[in-house]
Structure formats: C-alpha cells, structure tokens
C-alpha positions as CSV (number, residue, x, y, z in Angstrom):
1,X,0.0,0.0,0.0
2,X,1.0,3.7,-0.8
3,X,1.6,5.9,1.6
4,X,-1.0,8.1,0.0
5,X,-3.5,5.5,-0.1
6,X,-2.8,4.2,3.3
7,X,-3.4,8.0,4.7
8,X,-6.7,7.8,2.4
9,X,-7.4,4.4,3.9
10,X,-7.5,6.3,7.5
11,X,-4.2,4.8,8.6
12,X,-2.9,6.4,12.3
13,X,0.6,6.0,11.2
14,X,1.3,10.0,10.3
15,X,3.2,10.8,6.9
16,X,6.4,11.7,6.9
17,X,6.9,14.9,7.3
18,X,7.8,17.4,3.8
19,X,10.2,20.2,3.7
20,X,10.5,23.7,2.2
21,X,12.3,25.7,-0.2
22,X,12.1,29.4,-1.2
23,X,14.3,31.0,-3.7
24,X,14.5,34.3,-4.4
25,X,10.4,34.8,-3.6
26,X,9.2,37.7,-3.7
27,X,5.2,38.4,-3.4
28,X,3.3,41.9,-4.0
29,X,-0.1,42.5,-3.2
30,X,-2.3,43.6,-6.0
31,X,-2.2,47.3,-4.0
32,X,1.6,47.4,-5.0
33,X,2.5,46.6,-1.3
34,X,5.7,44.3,-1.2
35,X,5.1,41.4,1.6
36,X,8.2,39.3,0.6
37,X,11.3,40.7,-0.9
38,X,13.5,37.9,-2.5
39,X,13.3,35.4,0.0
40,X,15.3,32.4,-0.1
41,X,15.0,29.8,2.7
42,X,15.2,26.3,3.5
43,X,13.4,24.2,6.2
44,X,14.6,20.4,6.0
45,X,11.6,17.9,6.8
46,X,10.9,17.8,10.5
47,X,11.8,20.8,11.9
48,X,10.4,23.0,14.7
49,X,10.7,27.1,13.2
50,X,9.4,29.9,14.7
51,X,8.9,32.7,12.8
52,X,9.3,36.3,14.6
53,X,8.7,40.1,13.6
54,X,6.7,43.0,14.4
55,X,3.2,43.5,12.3
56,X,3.6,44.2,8.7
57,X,7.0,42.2,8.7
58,X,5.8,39.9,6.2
59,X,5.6,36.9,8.5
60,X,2.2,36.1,7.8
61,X,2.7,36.2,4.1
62,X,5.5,34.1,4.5
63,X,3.4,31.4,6.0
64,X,0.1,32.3,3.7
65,X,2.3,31.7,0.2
66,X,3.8,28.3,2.1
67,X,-0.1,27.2,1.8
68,X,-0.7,28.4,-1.3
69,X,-3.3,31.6,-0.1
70,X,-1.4,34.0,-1.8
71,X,0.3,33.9,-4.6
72,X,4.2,34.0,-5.6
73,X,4.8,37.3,-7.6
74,X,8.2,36.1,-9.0
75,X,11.1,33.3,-7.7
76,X,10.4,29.6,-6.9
77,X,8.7,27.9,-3.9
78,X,8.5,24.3,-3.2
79,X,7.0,22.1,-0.6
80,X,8.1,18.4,-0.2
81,X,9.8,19.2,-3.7
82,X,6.6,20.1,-5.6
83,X,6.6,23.1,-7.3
84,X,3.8,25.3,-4.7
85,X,4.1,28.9,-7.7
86,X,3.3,26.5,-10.7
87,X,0.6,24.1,-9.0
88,X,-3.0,24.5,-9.8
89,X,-6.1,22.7,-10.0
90,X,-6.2,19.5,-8.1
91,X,-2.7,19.5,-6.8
92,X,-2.6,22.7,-5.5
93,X,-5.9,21.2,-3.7
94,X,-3.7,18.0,-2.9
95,X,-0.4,20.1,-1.9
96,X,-3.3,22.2,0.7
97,X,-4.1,18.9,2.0
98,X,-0.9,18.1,3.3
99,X,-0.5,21.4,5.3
100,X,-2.5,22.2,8.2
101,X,-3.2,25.4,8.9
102,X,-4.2,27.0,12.4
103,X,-5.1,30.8,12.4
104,X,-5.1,33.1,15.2
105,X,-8.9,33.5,15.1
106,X,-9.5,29.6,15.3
107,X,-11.7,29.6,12.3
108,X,-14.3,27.4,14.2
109,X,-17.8,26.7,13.6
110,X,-19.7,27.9,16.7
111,X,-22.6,26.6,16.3
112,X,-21.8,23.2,15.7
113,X,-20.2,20.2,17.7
114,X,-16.4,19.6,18.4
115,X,-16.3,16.7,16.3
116,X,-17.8,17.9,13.0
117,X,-15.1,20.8,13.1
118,X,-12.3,18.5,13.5
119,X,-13.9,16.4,10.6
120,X,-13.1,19.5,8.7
121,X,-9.7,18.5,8.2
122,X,-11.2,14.8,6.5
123,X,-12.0,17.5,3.4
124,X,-9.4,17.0,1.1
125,X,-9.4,13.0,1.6
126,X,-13.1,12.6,1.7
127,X,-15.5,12.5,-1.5
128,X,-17.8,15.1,-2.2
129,X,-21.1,13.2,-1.6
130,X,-20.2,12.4,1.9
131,X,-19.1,15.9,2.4
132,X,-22.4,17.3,1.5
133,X,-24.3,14.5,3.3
134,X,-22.0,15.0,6.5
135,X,-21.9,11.0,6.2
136,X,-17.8,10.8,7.1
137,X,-16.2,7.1,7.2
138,X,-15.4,5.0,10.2
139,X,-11.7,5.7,9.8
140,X,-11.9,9.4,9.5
141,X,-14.0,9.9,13.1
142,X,-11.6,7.5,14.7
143,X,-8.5,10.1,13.2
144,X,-10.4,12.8,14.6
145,X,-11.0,11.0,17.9
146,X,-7.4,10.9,18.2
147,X,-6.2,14.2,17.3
148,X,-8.4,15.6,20.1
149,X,-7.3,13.4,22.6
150,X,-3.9,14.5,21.5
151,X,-4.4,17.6,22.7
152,X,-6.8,17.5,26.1
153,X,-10.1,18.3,24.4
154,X,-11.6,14.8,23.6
155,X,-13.7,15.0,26.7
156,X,-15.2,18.2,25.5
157,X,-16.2,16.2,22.0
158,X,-19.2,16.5,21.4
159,X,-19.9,20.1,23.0
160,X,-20.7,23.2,20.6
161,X,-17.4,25.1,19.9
162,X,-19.0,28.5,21.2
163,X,-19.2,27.1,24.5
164,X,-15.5,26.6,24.9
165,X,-12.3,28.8,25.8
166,X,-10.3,30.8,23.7
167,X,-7.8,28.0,24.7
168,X,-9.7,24.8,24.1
169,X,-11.1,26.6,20.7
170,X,-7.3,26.8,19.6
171,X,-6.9,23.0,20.3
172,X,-9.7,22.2,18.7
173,X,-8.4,23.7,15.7
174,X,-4.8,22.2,16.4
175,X,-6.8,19.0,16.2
176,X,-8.3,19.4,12.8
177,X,-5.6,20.4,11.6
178,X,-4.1,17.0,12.9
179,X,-7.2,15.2,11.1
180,X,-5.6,15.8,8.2
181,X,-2.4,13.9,8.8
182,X,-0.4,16.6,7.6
183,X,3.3,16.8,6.8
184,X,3.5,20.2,7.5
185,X,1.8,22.7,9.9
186,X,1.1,26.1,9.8
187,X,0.3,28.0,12.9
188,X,0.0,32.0,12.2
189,X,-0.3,33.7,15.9
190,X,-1.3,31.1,17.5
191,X,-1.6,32.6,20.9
192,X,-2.0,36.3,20.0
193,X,-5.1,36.4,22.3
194,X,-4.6,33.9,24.8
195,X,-3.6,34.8,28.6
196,X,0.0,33.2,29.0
197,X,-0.8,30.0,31.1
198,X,-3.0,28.4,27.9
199,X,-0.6,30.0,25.2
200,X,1.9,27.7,26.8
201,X,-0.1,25.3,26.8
202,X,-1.1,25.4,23.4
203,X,2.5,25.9,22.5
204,X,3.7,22.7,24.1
205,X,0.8,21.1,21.8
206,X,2.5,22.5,19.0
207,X,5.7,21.1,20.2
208,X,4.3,18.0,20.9
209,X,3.2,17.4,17.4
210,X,7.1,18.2,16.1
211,X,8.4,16.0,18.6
212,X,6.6,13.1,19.5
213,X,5.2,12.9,15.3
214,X,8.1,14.9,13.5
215,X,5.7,17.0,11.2
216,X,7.5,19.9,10.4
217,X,5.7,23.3,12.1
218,X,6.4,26.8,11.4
219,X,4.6,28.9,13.8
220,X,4.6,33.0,13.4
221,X,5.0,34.7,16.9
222,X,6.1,38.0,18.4
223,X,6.6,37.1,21.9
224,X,10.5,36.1,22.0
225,X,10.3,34.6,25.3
226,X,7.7,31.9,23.6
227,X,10.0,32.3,20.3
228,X,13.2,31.0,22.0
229,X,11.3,28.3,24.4
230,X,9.4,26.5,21.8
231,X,11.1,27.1,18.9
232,X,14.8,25.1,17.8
233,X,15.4,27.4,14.5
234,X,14.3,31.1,14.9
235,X,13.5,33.1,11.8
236,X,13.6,36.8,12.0
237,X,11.4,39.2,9.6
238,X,11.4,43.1,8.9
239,X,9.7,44.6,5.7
240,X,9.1,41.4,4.0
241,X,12.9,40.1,3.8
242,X,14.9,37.7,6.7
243,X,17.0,39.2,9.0
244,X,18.0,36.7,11.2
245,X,18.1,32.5,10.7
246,X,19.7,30.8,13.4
247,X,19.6,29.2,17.0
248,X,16.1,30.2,19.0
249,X,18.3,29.3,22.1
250,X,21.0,31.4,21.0
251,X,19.0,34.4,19.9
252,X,20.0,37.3,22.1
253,X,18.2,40.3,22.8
254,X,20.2,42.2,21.1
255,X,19.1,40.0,18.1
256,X,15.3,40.8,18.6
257,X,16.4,44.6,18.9
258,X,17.8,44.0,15.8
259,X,14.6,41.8,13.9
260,X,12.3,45.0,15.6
261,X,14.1,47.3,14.7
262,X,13.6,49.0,17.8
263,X,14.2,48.9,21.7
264,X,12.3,46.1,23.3
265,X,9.7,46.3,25.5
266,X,8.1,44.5,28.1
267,X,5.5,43.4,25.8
268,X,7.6,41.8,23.6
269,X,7.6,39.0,26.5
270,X,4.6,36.9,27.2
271,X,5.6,36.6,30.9
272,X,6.8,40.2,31.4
C-alpha cells in the first residue's frame, strides 16, 4: 500500500513529514505593497521554526504563500519538492491537504459540535457526496478522535465550539488540523489572544506534534520569550525580507532589537 492511499485508507501511522524551499520569492499584493522581498529559505523535513517580527513584517505572508493563499509574484517555492508557484487545479488542492493550517482567530464553527469541526480537516481526503451528506467514514472519526485526545479536548467532543475557551477553541483547531495527517503545519499567531498560562499550553501542543510525530511546524509569533522556548530554529522578519536565521536558544536580545528594529519592551515578552 502507498503511503497516500494508506493516509486515504485512514491509517494512524502519520506521513512523513515534507520540507520547504524558497528561492528568491518575492510576493506583491495587488495594492503594490511588497510582503516578501526575494526570499530564499530552506526548512529540511521535521523541523520545529518559529517565525518572529513585528506586524507588517511579512511573517504572515510568508506562512500564507507556504499554503498556497497568496500567490508568488516572481522566484520559486516548493514544498516536499513540488513546485507550490506552478501548482494549480487538483494539486494545488492536494499540496493544501498536506499542510495544516491553524489561524489566530480559530476559524471554528460555533454553532456546531467539536467533532464535526475536526472532521473538517477529513476535506481533502473525503468524497464530495459524503461531504455534502456529512456521512464521514469509520476511519476518519476514529482520526479525529485521536487528534483531540492528542491535545486535552476529547472530553469536551461533542460540546458546541461556542461554548469553549479561547484555549480549548485553539486545540480544537490544532486537532483538525491533525485530522488531516499533515506533513507540515502552519500555525500564524497562535496565541495572540490567549492569557499566558493556555498559550503555553497550546504551544507545548505544537511542540508535541514536532516531537513526538516529526511533522515539520512553522509557527509566526512575536513574543520572543515563547519564540526561544518553543522554537529550535528562529527566523527573523522586517519589511518582508529575513533578517535573522539561526539558534532560538541562541538568539540574544540584542538580536530581537535588531529583527524589531527598535528597543524592546516589556510586551515583547509573554511573561513580562
């Protein structure tokens, strides 16, 4: 069996993870605004990135043109070394599948249960006609099943989403993005509006899911304290370009001074 047919089969054994290239990338909004300015970057298969900057640094566009949101103005992208710029159609639809996204606004369905938005992330391996009669497969509730449990909320399964926390909204969306089995995930302020007990916590999730099934996550933050405890490679943004790539550990604040472009401040740290 495949691996892509043992995924569609429902199979709990995650893919292996994919990796990322940019070279020379540049993207420009139809407004003439510049979000990325010739960006070349590589992220080997498994790796745990955060990505740092102030707003307007060109972070989120970074990890929108990863997914395939927005498009690539000139230069070359791939992702698990398939061109992302040149894909349309089904495989871009295919390439989307493999990355799980999780947004700062959770993106949840309030009105509906737990489990139905974490079946969400069954879309791109699940055939229309069961989409439209919500009839999903054995296999993909037992996926979903287990990506909440992964992360705390499985008690809370078949709740509506309004009822929960900021926090356990955030899982929740961790988890679908989990149902999909991805290779890669994308997490774009994460914790922006969390209180800093349950953005730890939903951190460590995200660290977790590097760890413990080596997907490869890039997550956008602008908290260095949470930047250089979670993340192993830190990636450092101003006006759409990289200022800094090396060691989250490592990073200094001297280094953040420098990826701000101004003096820090005591909100520039979660636990300040």
């Amino acid at each position: 069996m495949t691996d892509t047919t043992a995924r569609d089969a429902g199979a709990s054994v995650p893919a292996s993870p994919s990796g990322i290239r940019l070279h020379d990338v540049t993207v420009r909004y139809p407004n003439g605004t510049l979000g990325l300015r010739g960006v070349s970057l590589e992220i080997g298969a498994g790796e745990m990135v955060a990505v740092v900057g102030l707003s307007g640094s060109g972070k989120s566009t970074l990890i929108r043109t990863i997914n395939g949101l927005v498009p690539v103005t000139s230069g070359a992208l791939e992702v698990g070394g398939v061109r992302v710029d040149t894909a349309r159609g089904r495989e871009l639809r295919r390439l989307r599948g493999d990355i799980g996204m999780v947004f700062q606004g959770f993106n949840l369905a309030g009105r509906t249960s737990v489990l139905n938005n974490v079946l969400v992330g069954r879309l791109a391996h699940t055939p229309v006609w069961r989409t439209l009669l919500g009839v999903y497969r054995s296999e993909d509730r037992r996926l979903a099943f287990e990506a909440l449990d992964r992360v705390g909320m499985l008690p809370r399964v078949w709740d509506r989403a309004a009822a929960l926390s900021g926090g356990q909204q955030q899982r929740v969306a961790i988890a679908r993005a989990l149902a999909q089995q991805p290779r890669i995930v994308l997490a774009d302020e994460p914790v922006a509006s969390l209180d800093p007990p349950t953005a730890h916590g939903v951190m460590k999730d995200l660290q977790r899911i590097n760890t413990e099934l080596g997907i490869t996550v890039l997550v956008n933050l602008h908290l260095l304290d949470l930047a250089r405890t979670y993340g192993v490679r830190l990636i450092g943004m101003r006006a759409g370009e990289v200022v800094y790539d090396g060691s989250a550990a490592d990073a200094s604040d001297a280094d953040f001074a420098g990826i701000y472009g101004r003096s820090l401040t005591a909100e520039d740290r979660l636990d300040a």
